[in-house]
C-alpha positions, -999 to 999 in steps of 0.1 A, spaced: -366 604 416 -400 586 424 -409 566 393 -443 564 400 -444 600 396 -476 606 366 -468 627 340 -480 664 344 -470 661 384 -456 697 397 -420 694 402 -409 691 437 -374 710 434 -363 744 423 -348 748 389 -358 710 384 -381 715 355 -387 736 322 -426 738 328 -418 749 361 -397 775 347 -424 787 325 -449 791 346 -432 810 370 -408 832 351 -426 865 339 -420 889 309 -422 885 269 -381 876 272 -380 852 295 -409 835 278 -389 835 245 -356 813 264 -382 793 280 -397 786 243 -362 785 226 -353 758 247 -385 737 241 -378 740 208 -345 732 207 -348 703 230 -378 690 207 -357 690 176 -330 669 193 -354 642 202 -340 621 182 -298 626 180 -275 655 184 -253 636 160 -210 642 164 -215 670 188 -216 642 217 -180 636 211 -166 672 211 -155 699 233 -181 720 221 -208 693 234 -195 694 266 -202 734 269 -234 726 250 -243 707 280 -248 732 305 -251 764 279 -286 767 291 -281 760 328 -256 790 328 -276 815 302 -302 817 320 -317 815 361 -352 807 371 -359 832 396 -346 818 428 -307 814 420 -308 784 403 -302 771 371 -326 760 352 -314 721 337 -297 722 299 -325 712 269 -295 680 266 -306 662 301 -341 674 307 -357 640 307 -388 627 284 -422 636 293 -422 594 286 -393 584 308 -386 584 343 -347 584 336 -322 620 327 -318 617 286 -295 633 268 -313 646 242 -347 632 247 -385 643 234 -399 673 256 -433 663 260 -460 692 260 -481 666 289 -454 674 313 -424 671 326 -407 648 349 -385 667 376 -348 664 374 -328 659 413 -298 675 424 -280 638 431 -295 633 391 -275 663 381 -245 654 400 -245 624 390 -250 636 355 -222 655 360 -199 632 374 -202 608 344 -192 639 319 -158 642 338 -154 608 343 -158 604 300 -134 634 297 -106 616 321 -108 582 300 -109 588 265 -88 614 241 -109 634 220 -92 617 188 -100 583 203 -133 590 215 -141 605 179 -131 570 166 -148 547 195 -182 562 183 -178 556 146 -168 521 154 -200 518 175 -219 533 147 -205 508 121 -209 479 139 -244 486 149 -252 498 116 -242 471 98 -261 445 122 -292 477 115 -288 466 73 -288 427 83 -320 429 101 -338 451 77 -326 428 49 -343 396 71 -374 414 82 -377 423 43 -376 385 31 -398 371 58 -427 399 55 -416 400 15 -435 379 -12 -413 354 -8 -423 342 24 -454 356 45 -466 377 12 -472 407 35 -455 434 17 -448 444 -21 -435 466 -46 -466 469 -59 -483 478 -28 -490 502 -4 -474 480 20 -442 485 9 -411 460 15 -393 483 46 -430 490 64 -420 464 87 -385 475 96 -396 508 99 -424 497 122 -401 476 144 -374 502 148 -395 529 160 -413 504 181 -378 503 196 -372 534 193 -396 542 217 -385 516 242 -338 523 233 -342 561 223 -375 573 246 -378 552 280 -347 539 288 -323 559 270 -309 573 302 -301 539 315 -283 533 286 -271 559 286 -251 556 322 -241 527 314 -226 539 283 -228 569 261 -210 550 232 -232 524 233 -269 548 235 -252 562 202 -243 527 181 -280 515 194 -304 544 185 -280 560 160 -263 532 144 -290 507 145 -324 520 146 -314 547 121 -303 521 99 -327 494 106 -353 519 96 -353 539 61 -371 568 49 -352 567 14 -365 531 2 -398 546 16 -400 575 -8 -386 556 -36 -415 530 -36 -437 552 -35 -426 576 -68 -424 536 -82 -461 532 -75 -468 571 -89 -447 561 -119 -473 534 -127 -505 558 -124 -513 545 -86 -514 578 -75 -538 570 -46 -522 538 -33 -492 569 -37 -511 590 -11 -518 564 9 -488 549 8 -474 579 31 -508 583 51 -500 547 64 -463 545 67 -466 573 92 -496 563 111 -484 532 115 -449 542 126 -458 571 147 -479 545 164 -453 520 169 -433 542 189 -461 555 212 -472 514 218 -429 514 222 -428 539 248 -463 528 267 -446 493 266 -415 504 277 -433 524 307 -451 493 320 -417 470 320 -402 502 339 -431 498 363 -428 466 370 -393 467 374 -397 495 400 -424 471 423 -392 441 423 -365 461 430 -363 484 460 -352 517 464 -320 515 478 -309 481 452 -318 504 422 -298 532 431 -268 512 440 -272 493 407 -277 528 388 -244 536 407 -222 509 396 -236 510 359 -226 544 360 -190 541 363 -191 505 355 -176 510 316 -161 547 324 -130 535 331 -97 531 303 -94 495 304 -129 485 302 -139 507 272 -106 498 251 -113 458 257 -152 467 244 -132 487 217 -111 460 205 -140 436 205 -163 454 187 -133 460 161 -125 425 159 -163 417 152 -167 446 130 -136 429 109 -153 394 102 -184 409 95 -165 436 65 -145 402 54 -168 382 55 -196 404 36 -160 410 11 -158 373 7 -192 365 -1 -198 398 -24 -163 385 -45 -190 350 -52 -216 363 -58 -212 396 -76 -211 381 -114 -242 359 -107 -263 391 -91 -295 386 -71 -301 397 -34 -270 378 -20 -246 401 -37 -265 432 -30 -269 428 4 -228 421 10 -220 451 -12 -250 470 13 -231 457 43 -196 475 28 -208 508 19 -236 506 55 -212 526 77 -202 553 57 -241 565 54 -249 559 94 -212 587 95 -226 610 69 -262 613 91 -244 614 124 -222 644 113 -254 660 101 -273 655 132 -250 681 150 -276 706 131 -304 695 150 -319 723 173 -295 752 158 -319 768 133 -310 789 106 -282 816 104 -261 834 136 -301 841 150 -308 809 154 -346 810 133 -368 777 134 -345 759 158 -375 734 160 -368 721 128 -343 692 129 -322 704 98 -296 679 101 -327 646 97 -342 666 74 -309 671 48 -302 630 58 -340 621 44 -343 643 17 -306 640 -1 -309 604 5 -340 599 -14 -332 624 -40 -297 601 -44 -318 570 -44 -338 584 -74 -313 592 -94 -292 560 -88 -328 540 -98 -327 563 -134 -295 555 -140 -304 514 -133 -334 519 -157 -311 536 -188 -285 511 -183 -302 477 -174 -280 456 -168 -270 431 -146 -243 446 -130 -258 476 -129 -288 464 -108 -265 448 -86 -245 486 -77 -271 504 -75 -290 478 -55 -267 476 -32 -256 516 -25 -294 518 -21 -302 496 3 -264 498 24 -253 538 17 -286 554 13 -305 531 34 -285 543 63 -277 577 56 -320 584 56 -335 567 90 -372 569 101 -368 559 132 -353 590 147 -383 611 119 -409 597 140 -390 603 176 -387 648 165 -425 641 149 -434 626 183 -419 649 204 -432 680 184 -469 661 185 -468 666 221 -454 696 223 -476 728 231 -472 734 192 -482 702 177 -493 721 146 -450 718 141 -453 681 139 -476 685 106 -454 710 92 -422 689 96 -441 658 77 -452 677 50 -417 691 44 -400 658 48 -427 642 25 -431 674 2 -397 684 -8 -387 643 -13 -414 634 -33 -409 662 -55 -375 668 -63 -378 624 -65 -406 626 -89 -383 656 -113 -351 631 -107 -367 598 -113 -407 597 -125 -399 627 -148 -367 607 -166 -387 576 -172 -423 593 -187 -399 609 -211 -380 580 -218 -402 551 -215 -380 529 -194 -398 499 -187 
């Protein structure tokens, strides 16, 4: 693949691309598959959650290939490996971009190929089910420690940046930085990643992103600020948070972009492909993945005794300390939880299949998650007290924190923006912000007007 090749090129190979396919198959039905699998591929911009570690992933993976030809006795490439209209690499599961489409080649597709049976040689399905929530933990956790930081050092008690008074919430900058990141781990250079490694993909834009970012603590700051009366810092509050992340990933992926450019002008052709090659099969091989495996399990040990150790001090004195070891405990359960519902991303509603561009699984994850966080934070305002604060604190920032994500939001709001229907983009904010806000402000604002908690 030439990775100079501009976005909106036509593709050079037959059955290599989905606009392709569009334009040239005729009649009404064919148009629908073609639009089906834009939509489908949109909604999974972001993850396909537990489905990349079962059989029924693997069939997934060339469902569409098989269903359905384009015209000249070739298949046309499965929504799970069309790459991003923002990368020059095959992603599984990447943004479909309504600019255009880079062409997938044969050797891509074999190669592609080849990895799939190469996974399915190594790994058990039972031990490949554990291997990614291990990656997912681990990553998670290390998600929770770097939200925790980036909190503190944009927080009032260091750079005064952010508040919970403010429109400027205290996870803004977290949620900034991870879809920043998103746009360079989950968009550009996914498919690197990716050959190198599908556990690893997972435990970095799953596991960490999802967690470093957090569209519960998001909602619930701002029913705090709607609470108070500040229903127009309220409004704003959301206005912001998502121009502001939906432009971090786009600087994310045109950053990303560039470093692939320049990347391309120092390496040759043939030192790239060979390096592609041996990255590919590189971890894919039983002794490799199981000495990763046990590593990550060792470090994934210190970090739960450790974050056990230091909870056991510090829980009877409160504060942060204690609430972030308890978050670091209950972290990997939530990142699970999300990655399980993922698997509904891109499968619509009932056996037909309607709204398949809706990413049901990240919208359940957000909206449960804040409607959770509310009620834990009335339950901390009719019980104040210390320990109390220090539970709920915790499960709110580890559990919750993780089971909502931004991040991977912004990556299906991105997508759909530049999509030929970008009117879905809207439509999926104002149901994510909508329905949280809402059943948050019956949950929590509701309880405390009544009640007068302080």
């Amino acid at each position: 693949m030439d990775p100079d090749t501009n976005v909106g090129d036509e593709p050079r190979s037959s059955g290599s691309s989905l606009r392709w396919c569009s334009l040239s198959l005729a009649g009404s039905g064919l148009s629908k598959i073609s639009d089906d699998i834009e939509s489908k591929t949109v909604s999974e911009a972001g993850d396909i959650g537990d489905r990349a570690c079962h059989s029924s992933r693997r069939s997934d993976f060339g469902s569409f290939r098989s269903s359905v030809g384009n015209g000249t006795g070739n298949p046309i490439p499965d929504s799970n490996i069309l790459p991003s209209a923002t990368s020059n690499s095959i992603t599984p599961d990447a943004p479909l971009s309504g600019k255009g489409i880079y062409p997938v080649s044969t050797e891509e597709l074999e190669n592609s190929e080849d990895k799939k049976q190469d996974v399915e040689k190594v790994l058990t399905p039972s031990l490949e089910y554990v291997s990614y929530r291990i990656y997912l933990s681990f990553f998670g956790i290390l998600g929770v420690l770097t939200r925790y930081l980036l909190q503190k050092l944009f927080g009032p008690s260091i750079l005064g940046v952010t508040s919970n008074q403010s429109i400027l919430y205290l996870d803004l900058p977290s949620n900034m930085v991870g879809s920043f990141l998103m746009g360079w781990l989950g968009v550009v250079f996914k498919g690197d990643i990716c050959r190198v490694s599908d556990y690893l993909v997972i435990g970095l834009s799953t596991g960490y992103l999802g967690s470093l970012t957090t569209f519960s603590g998001w909602n619930q700051e701002m029913l705090n600020l709607s609470v108070d009366g500040k229903w127009v810092f309220t409004v704003l509050g959301f206005f912001i948070g998502l121009f502001l992340a939906s432009h971090s990933i786009i600087f994310g992926i045109e950053t990303a972009q560039g470093f692939r450019w320049l990347l391309t002008r120092l390496n040759s052709t043939s030192s790239s492909k060979n390096s592609n090659s041996s990255s590919k099969r590189g971890l894919n091989n039983h002794r490799c993945h199981l000495a990763i495996l046990v590593a990550l399990l060792l470090m994934l040990g210190v970090l739960w005794s450790v974050s056990g150790t230091q909870l056991k001090e510090k829980f009877n004195s409160g504060g942060s300390g204690a609430q972030l070891w308890l978050a670091c405990l209950v972290a990997p359960p939530g990142v699970w939880i999300r990655w399980f519902l993922a698997r509904y991303n891109g499968r619509g509603l009932g056996s037909a299949g309607i709204l398949k561009w809706v990413p049901f699984g990240t919208l359940t994850a957000n909206i449960s998650a804040a409607c959770i966080m509310a009620a834990l934070s009335t339950v901390n305002k009719a019980v104040n007290t210390k320990t109390c604060d220090t539970l709920v604190t915790g499960i709110q920032f580890g559990f919750l924190g993780c089971l909502s994500t931004v991040s991977t939001f912004i990556a299906e709001f991105n997508a759909m923006r530049e999509s030929k229907h970008t009117w879905r983009a809207y439509a999926y904010a104002l149901m994510t912000f909508g329905l949280s806000f809402v059943l948050g402000t019956l949950v929590y604002s509701v309880p405390v007007w009544i009640n007068g908690y302080n």
